[in-house]
N, CA, C and O atoms as a Tripos MOL2 file, in Angstrom:
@<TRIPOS>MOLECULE
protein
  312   311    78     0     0
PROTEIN
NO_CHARGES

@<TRIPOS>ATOM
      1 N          97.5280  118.0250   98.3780 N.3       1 UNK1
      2 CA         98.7080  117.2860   98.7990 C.3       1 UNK1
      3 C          98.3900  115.7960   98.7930 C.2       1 UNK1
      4 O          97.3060  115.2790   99.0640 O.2       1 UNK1
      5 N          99.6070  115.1510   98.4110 N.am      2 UNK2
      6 CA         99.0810  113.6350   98.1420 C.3       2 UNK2
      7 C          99.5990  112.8380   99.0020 C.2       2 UNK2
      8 O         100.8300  112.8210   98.9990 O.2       2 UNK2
      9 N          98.8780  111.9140  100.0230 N.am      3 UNK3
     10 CA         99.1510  111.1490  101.2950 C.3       3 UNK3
     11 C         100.2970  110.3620  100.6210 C.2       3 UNK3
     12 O         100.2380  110.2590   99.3950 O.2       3 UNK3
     13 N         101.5410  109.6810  101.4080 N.am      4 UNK4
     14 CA        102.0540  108.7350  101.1570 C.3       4 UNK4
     15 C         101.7940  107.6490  102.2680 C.2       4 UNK4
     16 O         101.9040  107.8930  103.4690 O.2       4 UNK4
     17 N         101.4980  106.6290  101.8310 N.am      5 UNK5
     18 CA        101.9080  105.6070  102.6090 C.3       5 UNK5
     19 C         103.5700  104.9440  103.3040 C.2       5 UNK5
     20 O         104.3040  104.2520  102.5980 O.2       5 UNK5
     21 N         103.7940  105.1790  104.2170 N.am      6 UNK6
     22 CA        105.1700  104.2590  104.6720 C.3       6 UNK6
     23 C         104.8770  103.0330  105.6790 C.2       6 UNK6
     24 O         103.9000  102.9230  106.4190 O.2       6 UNK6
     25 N         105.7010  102.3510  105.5650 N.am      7 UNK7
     26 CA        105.7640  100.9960  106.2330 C.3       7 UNK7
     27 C         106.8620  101.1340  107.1250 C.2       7 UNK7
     28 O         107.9720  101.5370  106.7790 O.2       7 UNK7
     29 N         106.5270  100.7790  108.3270 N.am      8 UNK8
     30 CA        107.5570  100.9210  109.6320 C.3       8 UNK8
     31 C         107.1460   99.9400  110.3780 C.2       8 UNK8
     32 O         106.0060   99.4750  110.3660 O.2       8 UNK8
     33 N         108.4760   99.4220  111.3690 N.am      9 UNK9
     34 CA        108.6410   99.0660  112.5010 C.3       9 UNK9
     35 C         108.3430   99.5880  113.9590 C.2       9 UNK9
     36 O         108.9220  100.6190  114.3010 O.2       9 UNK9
     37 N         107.5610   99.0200  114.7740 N.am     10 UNK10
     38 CA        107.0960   99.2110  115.7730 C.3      10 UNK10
     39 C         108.4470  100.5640  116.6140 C.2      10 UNK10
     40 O         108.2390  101.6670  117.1210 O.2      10 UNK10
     41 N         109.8090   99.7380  116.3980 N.am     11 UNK11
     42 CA        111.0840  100.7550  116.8390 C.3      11 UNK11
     43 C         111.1760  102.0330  116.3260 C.2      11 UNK11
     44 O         111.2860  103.1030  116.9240 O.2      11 UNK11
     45 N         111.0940  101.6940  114.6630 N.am     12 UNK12
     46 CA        110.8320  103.3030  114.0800 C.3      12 UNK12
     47 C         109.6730  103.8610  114.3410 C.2      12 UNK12
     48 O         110.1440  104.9120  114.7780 O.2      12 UNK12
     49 N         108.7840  103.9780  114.4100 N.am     13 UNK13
     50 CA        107.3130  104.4360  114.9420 C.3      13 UNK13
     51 C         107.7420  105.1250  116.0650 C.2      13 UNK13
     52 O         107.4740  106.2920  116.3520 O.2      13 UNK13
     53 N         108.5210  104.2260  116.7730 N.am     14 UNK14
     54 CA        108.4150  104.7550  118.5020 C.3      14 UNK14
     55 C         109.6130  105.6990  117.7980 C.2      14 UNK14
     56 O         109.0030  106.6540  117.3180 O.2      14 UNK14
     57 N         110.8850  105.8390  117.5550 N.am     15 UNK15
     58 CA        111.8490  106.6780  117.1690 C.3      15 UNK15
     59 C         111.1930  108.5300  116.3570 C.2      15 UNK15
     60 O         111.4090  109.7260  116.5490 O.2      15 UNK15
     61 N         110.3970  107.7120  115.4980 N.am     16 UNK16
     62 CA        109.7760  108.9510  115.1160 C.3      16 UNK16
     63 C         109.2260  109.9560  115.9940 C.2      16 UNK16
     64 O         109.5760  111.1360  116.0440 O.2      16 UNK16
     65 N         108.2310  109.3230  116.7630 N.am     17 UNK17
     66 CA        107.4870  109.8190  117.7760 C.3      17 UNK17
     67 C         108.4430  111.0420  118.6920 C.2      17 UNK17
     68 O         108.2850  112.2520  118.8570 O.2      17 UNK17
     69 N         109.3240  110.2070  119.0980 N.am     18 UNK18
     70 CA        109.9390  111.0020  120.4840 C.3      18 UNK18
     71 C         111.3140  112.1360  119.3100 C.2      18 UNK18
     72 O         111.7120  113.2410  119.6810 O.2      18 UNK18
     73 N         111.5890  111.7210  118.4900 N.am     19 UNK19
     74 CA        112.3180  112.8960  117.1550 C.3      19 UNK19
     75 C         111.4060  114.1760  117.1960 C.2      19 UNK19
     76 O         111.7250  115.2900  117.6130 O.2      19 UNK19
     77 N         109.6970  113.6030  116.4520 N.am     20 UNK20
     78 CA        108.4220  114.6510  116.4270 C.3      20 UNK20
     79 C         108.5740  115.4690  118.1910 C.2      20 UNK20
     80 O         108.4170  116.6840  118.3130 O.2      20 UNK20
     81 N         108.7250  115.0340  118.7690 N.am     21 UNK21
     82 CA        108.6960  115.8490  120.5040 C.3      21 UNK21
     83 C         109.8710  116.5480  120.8480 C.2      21 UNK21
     84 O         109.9370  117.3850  121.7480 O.2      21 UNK21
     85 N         110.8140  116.1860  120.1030 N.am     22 UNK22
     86 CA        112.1880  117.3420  119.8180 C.3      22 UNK22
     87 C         112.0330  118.1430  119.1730 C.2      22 UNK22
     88 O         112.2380  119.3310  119.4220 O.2      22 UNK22
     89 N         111.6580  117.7040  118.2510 N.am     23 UNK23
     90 CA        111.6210  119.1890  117.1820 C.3      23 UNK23
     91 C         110.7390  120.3720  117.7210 C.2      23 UNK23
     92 O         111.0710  121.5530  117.8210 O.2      23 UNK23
     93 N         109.2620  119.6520  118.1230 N.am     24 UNK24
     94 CA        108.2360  120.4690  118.6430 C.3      24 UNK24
     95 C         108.5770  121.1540  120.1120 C.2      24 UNK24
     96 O         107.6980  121.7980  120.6840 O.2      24 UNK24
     97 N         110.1090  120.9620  120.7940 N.am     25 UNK25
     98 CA        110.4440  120.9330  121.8510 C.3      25 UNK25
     99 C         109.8160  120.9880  123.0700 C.2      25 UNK25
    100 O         109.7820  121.7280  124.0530 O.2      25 UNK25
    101 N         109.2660  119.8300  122.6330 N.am     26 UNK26
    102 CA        108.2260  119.5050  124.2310 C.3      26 UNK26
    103 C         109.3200  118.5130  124.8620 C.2      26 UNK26
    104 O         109.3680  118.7200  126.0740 O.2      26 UNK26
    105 N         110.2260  117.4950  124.4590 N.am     27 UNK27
    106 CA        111.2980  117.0310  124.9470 C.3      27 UNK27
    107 C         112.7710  117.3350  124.7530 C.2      27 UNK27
    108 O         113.2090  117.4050  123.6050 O.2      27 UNK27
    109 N         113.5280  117.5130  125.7490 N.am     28 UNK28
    110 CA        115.1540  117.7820  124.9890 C.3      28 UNK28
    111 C         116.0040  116.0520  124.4120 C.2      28 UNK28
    112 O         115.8480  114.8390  124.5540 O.2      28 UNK28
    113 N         116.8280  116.9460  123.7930 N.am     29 UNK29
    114 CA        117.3670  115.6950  123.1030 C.3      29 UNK29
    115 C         118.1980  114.5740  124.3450 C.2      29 UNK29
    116 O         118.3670  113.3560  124.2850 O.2      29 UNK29
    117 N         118.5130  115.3660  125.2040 N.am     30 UNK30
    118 CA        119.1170  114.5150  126.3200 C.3      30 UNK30
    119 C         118.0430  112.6570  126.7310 C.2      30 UNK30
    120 O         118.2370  111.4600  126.9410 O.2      30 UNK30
    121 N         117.0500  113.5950  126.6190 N.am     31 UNK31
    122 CA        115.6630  113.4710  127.5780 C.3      31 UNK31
    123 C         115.3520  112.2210  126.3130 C.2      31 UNK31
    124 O         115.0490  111.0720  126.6350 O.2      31 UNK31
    125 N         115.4660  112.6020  125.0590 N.am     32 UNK32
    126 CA        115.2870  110.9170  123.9960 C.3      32 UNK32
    127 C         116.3030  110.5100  123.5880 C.2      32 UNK32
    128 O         116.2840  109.3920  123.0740 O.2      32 UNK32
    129 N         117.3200  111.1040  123.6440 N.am     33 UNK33
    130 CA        118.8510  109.9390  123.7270 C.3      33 UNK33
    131 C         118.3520  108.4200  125.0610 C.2      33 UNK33
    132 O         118.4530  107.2000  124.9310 O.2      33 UNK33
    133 N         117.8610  109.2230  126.1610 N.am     34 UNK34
    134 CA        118.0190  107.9440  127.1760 C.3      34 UNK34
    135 C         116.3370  107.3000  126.8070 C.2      34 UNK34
    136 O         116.0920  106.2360  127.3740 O.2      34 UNK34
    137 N         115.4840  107.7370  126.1310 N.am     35 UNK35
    138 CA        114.0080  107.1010  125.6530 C.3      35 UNK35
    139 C         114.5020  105.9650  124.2210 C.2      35 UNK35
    140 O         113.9280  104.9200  123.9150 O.2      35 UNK35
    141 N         115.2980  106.3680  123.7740 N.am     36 UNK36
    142 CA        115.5640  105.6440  122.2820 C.3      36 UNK36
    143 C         117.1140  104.9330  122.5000 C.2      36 UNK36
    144 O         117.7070  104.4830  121.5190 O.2      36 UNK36
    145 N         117.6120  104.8830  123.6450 N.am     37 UNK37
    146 CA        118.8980  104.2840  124.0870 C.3      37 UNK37
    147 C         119.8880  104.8850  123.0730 C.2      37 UNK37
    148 O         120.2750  103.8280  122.5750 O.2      37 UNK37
    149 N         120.5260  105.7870  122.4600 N.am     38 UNK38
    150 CA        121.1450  106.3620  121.6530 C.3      38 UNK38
    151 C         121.7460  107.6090  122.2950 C.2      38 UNK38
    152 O         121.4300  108.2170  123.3180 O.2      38 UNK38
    153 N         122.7820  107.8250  121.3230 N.am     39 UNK39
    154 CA        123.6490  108.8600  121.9310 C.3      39 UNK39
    155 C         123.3580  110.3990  121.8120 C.2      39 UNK39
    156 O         122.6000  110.4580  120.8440 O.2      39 UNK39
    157 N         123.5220  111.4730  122.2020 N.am     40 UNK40
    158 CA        122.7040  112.8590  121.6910 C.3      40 UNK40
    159 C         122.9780  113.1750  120.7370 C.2      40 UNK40
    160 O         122.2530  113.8310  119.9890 O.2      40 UNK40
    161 N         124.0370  112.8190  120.5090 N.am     41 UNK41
    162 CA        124.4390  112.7530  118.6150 C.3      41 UNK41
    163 C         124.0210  112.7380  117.8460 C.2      41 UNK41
    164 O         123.7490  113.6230  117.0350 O.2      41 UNK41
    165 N         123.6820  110.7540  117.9100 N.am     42 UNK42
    166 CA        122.5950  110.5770  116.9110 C.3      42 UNK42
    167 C         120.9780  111.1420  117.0120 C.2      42 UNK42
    168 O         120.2180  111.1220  116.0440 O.2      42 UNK42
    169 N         120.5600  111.7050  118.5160 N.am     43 UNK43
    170 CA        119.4970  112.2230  117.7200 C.3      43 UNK43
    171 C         119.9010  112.7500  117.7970 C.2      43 UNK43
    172 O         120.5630  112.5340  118.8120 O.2      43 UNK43
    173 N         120.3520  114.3260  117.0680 N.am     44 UNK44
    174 CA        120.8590  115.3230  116.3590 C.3      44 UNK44
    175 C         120.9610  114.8060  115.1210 C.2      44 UNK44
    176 O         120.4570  115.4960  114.2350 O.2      44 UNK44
    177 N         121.4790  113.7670  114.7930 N.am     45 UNK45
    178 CA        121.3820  113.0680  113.5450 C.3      45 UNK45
    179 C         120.5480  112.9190  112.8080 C.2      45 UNK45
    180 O         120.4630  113.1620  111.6040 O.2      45 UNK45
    181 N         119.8100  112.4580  113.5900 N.am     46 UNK46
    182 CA        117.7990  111.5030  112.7520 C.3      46 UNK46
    183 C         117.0260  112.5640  112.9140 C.2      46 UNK46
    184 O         115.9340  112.6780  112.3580 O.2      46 UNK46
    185 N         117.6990  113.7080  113.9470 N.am     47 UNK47
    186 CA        116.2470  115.0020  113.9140 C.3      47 UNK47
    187 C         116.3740  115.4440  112.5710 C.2      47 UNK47
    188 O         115.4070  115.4170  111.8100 O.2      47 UNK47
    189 N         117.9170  116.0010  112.0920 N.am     48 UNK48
    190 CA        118.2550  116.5670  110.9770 C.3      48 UNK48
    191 C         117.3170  116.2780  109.8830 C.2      48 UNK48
    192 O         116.5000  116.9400  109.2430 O.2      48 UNK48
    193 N         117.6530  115.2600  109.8900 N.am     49 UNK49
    194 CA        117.4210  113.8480  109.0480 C.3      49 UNK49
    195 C         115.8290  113.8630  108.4270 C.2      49 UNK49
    196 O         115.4240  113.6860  107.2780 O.2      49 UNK49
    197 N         115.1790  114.1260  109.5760 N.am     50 UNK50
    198 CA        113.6450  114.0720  109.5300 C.3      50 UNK50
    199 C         113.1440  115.4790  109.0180 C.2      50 UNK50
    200 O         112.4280  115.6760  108.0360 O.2      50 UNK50
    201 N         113.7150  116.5060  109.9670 N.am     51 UNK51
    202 CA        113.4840  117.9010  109.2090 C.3      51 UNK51
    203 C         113.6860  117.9020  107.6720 C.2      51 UNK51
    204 O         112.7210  118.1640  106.9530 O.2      51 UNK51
    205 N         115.0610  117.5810  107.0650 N.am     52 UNK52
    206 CA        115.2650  117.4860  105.5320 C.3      52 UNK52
    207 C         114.5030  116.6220  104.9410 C.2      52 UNK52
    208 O         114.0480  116.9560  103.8470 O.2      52 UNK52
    209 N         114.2280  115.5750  105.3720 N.am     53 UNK53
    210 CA        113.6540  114.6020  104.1780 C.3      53 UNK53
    211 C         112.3090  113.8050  104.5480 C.2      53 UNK53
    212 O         111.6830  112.9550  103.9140 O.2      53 UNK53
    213 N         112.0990  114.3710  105.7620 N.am     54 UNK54
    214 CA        110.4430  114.0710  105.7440 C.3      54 UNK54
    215 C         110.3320  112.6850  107.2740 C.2      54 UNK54
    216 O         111.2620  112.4520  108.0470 O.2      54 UNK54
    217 N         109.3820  112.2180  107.2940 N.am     55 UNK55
    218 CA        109.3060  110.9790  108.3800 C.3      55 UNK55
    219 C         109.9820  109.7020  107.4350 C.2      55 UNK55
    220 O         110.4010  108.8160  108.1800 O.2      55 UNK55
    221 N         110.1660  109.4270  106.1220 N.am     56 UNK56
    222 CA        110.6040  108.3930  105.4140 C.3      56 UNK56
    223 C         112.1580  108.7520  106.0270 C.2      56 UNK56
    224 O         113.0530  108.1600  105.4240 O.2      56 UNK56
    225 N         112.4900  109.4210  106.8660 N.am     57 UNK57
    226 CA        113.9910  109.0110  107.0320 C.3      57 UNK57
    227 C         114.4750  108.0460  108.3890 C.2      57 UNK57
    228 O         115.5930  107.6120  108.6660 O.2      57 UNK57
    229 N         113.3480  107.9170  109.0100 N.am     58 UNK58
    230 CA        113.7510  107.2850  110.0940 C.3      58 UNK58
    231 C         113.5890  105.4140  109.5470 C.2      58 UNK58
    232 O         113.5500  104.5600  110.4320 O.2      58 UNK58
    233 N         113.5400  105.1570  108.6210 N.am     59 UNK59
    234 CA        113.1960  103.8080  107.6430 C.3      59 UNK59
    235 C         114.1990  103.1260  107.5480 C.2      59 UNK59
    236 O         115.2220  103.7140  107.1990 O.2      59 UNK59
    237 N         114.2410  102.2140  107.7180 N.am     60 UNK60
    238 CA        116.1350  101.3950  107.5280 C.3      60 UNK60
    239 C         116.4380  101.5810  105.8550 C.2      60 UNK60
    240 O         115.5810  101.2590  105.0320 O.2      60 UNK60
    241 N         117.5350  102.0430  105.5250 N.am     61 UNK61
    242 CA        117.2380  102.3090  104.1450 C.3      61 UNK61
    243 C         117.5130  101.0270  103.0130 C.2      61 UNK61
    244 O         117.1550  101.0210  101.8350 O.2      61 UNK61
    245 N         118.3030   99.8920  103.7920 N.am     62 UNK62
    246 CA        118.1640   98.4870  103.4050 C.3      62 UNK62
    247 C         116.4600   97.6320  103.1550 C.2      62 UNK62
    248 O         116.5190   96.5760  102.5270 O.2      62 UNK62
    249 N         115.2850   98.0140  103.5520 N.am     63 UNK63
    250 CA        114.3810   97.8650  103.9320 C.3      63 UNK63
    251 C         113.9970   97.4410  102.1080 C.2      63 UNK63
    252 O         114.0620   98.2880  101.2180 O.2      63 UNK63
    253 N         113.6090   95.9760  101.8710 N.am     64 UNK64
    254 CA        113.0390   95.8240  101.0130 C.3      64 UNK64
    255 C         114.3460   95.3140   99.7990 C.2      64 UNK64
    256 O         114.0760   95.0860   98.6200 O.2      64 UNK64
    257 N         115.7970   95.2030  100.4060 N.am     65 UNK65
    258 CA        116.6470   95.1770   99.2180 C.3      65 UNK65
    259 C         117.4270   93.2310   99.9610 C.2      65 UNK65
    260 O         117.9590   93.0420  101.0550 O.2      65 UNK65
    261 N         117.2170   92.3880   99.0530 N.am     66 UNK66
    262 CA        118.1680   91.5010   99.6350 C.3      66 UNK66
    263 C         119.7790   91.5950  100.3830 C.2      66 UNK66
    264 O         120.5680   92.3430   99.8050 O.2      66 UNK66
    265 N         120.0270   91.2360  100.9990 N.am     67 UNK67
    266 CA        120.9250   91.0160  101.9570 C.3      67 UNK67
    267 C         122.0980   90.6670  101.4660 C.2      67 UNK67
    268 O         122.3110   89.5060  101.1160 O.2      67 UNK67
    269 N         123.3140   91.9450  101.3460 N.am     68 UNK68
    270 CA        124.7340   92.0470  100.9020 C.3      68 UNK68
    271 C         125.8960   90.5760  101.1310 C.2      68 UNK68
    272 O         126.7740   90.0620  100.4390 O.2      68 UNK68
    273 N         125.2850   90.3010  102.5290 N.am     69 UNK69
    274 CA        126.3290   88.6560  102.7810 C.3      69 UNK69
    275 C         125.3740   87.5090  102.0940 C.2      69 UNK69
    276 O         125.8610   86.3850  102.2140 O.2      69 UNK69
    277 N         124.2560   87.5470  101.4770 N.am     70 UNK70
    278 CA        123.2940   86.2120  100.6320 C.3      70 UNK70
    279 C         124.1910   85.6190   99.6060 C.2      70 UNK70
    280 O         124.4850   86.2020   98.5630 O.2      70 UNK70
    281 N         124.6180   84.4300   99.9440 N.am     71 UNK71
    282 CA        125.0500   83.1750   98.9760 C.3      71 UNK71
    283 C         124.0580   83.3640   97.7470 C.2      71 UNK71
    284 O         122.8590   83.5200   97.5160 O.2      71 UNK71
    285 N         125.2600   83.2570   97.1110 N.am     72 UNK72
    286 CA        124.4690   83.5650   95.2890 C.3      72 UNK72
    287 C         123.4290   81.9330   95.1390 C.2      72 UNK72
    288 O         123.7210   80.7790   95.4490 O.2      72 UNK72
    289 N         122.4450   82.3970   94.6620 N.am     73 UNK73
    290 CA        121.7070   80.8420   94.4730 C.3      73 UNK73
    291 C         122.6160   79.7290   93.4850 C.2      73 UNK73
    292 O         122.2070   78.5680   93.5060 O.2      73 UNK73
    293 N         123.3210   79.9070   92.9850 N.am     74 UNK74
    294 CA        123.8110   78.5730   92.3580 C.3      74 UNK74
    295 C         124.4320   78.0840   93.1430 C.2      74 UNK74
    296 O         124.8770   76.9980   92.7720 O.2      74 UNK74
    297 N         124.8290   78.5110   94.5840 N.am     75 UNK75
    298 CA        125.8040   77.6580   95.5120 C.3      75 UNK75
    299 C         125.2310   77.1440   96.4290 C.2      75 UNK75
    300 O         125.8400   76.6130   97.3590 O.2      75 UNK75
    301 N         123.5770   77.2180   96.3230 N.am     76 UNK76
    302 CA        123.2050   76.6030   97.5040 C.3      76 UNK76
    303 C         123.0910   75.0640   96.9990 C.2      76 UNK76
    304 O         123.2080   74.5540   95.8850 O.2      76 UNK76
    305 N         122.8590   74.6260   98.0810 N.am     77 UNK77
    306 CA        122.7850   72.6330   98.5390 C.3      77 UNK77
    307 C         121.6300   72.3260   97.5200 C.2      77 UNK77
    308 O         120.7270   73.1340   97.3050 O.2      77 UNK77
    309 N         121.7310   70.9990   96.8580 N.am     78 UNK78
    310 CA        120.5450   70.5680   96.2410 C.3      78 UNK78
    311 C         119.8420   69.5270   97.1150 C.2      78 UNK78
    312 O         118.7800   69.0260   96.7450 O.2      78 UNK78
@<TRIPOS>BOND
     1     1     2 1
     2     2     3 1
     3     3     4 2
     4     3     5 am
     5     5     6 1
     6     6     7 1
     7     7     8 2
     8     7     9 am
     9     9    10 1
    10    10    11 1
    11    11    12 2
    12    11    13 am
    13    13    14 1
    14    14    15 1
    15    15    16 2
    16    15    17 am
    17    17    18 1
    18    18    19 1
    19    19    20 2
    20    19    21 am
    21    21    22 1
    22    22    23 1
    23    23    24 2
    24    23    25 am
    25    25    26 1
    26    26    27 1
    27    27    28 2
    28    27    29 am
    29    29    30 1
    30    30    31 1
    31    31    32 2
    32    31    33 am
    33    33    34 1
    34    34    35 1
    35    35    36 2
    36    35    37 am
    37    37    38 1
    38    38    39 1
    39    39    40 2
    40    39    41 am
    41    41    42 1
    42    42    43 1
    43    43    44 2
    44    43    45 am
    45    45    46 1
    46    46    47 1
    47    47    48 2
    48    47    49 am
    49    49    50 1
    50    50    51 1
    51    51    52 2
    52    51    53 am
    53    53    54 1
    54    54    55 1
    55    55    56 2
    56    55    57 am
    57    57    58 1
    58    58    59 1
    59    59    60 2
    60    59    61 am
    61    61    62 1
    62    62    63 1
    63    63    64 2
    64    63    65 am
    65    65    66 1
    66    66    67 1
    67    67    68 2
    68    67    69 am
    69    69    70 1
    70    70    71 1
    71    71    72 2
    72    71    73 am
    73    73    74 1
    74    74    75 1
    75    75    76 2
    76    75    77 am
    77    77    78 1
    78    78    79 1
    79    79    80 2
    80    79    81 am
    81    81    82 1
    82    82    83 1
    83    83    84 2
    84    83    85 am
    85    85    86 1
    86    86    87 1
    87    87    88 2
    88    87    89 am
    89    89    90 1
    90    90    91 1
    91    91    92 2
    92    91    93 am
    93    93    94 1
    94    94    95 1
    95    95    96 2
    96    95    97 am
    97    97    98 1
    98    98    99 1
    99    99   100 2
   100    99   101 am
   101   101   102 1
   102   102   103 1
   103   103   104 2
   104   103   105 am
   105   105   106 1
   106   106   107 1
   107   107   108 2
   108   107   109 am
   109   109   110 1
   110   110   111 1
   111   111   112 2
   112   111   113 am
   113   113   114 1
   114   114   115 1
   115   115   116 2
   116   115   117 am
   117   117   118 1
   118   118   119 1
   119   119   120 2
   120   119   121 am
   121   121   122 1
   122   122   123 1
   123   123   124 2
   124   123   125 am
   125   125   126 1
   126   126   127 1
   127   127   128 2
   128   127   129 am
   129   129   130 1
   130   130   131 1
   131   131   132 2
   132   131   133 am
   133   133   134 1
   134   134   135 1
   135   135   136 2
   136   135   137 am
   137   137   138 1
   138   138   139 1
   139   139   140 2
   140   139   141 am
   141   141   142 1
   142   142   143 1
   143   143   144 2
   144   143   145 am
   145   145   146 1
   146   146   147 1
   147   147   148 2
   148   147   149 am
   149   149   150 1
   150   150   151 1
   151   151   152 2
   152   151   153 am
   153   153   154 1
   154   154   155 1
   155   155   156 2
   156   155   157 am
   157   157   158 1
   158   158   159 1
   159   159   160 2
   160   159   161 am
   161   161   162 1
   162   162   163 1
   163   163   164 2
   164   163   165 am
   165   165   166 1
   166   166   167 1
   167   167   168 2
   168   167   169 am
   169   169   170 1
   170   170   171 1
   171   171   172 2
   172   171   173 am
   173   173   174 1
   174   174   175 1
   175   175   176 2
   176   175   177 am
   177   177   178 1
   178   178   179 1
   179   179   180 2
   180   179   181 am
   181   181   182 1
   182   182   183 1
   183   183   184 2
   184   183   185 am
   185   185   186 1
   186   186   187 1
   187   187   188 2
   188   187   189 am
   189   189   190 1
   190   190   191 1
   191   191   192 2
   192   191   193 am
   193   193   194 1
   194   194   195 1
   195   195   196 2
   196   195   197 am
   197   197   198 1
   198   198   199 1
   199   199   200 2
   200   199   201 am
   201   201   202 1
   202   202   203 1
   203   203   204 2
   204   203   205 am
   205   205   206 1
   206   206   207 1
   207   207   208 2
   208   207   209 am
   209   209   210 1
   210   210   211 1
   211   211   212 2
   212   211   213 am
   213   213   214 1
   214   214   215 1
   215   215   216 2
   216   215   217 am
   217   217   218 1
   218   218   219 1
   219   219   220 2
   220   219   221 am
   221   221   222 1
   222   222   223 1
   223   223   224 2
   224   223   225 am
   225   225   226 1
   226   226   227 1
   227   227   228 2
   228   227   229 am
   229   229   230 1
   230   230   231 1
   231   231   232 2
   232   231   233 am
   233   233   234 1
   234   234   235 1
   235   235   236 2
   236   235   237 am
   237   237   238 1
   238   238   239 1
   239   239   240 2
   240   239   241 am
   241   241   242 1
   242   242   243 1
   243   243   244 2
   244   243   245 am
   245   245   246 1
   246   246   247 1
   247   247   248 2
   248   247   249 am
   249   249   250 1
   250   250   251 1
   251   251   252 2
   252   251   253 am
   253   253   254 1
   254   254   255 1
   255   255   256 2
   256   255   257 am
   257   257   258 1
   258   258   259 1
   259   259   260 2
   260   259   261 am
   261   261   262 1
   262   262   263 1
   263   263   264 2
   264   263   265 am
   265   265   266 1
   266   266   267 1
   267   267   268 2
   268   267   269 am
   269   269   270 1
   270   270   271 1
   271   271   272 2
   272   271   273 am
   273   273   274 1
   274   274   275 1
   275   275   276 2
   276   275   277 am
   277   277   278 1
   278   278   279 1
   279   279   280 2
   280   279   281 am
   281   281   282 1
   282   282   283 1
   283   283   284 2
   284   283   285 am
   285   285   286 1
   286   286   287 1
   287   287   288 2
   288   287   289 am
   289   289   290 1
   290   290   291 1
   291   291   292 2
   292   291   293 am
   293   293   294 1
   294   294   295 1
   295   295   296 2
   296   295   297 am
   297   297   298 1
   298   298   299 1
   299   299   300 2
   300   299   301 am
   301   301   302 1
   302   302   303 1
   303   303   304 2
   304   303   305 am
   305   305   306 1
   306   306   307 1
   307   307   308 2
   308   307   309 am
   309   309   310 1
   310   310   311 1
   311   311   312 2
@<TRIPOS>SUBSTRUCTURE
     1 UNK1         2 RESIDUE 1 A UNK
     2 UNK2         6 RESIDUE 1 A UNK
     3 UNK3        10 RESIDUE 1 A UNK
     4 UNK4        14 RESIDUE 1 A UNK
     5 UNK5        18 RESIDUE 1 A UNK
     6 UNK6        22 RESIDUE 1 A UNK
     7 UNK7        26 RESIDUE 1 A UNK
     8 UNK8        30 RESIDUE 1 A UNK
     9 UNK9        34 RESIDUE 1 A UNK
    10 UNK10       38 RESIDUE 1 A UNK
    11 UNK11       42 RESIDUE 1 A UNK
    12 UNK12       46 RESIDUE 1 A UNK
    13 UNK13       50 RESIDUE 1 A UNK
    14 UNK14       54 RESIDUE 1 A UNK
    15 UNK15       58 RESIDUE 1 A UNK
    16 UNK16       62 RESIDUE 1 A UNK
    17 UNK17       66 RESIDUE 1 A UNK
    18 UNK18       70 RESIDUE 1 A UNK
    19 UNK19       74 RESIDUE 1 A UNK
    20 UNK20       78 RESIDUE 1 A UNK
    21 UNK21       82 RESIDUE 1 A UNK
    22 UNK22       86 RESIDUE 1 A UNK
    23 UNK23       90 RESIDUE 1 A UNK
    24 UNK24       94 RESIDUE 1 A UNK
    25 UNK25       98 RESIDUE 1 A UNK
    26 UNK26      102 RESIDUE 1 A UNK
    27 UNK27      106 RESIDUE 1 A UNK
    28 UNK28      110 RESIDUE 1 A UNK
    29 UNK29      114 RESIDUE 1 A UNK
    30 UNK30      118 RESIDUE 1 A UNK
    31 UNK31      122 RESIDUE 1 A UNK
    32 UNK32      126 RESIDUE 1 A UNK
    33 UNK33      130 RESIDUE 1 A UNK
    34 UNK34      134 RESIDUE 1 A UNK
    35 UNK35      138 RESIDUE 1 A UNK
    36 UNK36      142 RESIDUE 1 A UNK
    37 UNK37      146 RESIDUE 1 A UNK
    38 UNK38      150 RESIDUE 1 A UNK
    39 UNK39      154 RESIDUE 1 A UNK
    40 UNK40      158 RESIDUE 1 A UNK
    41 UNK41      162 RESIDUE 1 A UNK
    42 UNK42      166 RESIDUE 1 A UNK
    43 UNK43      170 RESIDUE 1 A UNK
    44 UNK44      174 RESIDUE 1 A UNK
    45 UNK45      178 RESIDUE 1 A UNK
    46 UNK46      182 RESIDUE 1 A UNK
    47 UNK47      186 RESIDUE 1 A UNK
    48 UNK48      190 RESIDUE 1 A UNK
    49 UNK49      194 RESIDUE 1 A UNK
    50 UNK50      198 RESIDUE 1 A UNK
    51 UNK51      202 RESIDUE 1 A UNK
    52 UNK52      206 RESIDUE 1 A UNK
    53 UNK53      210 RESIDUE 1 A UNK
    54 UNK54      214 RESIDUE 1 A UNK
    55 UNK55      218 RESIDUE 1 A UNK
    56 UNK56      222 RESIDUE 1 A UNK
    57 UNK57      226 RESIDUE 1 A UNK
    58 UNK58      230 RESIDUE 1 A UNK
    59 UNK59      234 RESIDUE 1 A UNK
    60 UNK60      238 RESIDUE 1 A UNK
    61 UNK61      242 RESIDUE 1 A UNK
    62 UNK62      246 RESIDUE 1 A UNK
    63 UNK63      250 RESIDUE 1 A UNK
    64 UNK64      254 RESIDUE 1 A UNK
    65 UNK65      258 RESIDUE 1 A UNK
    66 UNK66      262 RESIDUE 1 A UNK
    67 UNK67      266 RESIDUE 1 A UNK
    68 UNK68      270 RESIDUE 1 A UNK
    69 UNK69      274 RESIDUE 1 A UNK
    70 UNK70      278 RESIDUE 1 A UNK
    71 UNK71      282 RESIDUE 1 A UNK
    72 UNK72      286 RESIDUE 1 A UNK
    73 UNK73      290 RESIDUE 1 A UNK
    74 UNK74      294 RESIDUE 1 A UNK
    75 UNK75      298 RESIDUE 1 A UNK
    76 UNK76      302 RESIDUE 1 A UNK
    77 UNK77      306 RESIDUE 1 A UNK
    78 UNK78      310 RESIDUE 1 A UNK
């Protein structure tokens, strides 16, 4: 099996973490809705999320792509 490397935020790290303690149900989702300030929803959401597609889902998926409101460079100030 071949390691991947991912790059995360201190927030996602911690998000992952307490997702990994749901699934493994050592915590209920109630119990990391109020650890991750989020609604039980969403984790139900990001657990899904993580079960299907691995720990790369808790990743902002903007992460690495320039920014949708960025002034096109020919309009900036000289």
């Amino acid at each position: 099996m071949e390691k991947e490397i991912i790059k995360m935020s201190k927030k996602e790290l911690k998000r992952l973490k307490v997702i990994h303690k749901v699934i493994d149900k050592r915590i209920k989702q109630k119990d990391a809705a109020k650890i991750l300030s989020l609604s039980t929803r969403q984790v139900r959401r990001i657990q899904k999320k993580v079960k299907e597609k691995g720990d790369t889902a808790v990743v902002h998926r903007n992460r690495g792509r320039p920014s949708s409101r960025k002034f096109p460079t020919n309009l900036k100030m000289k």
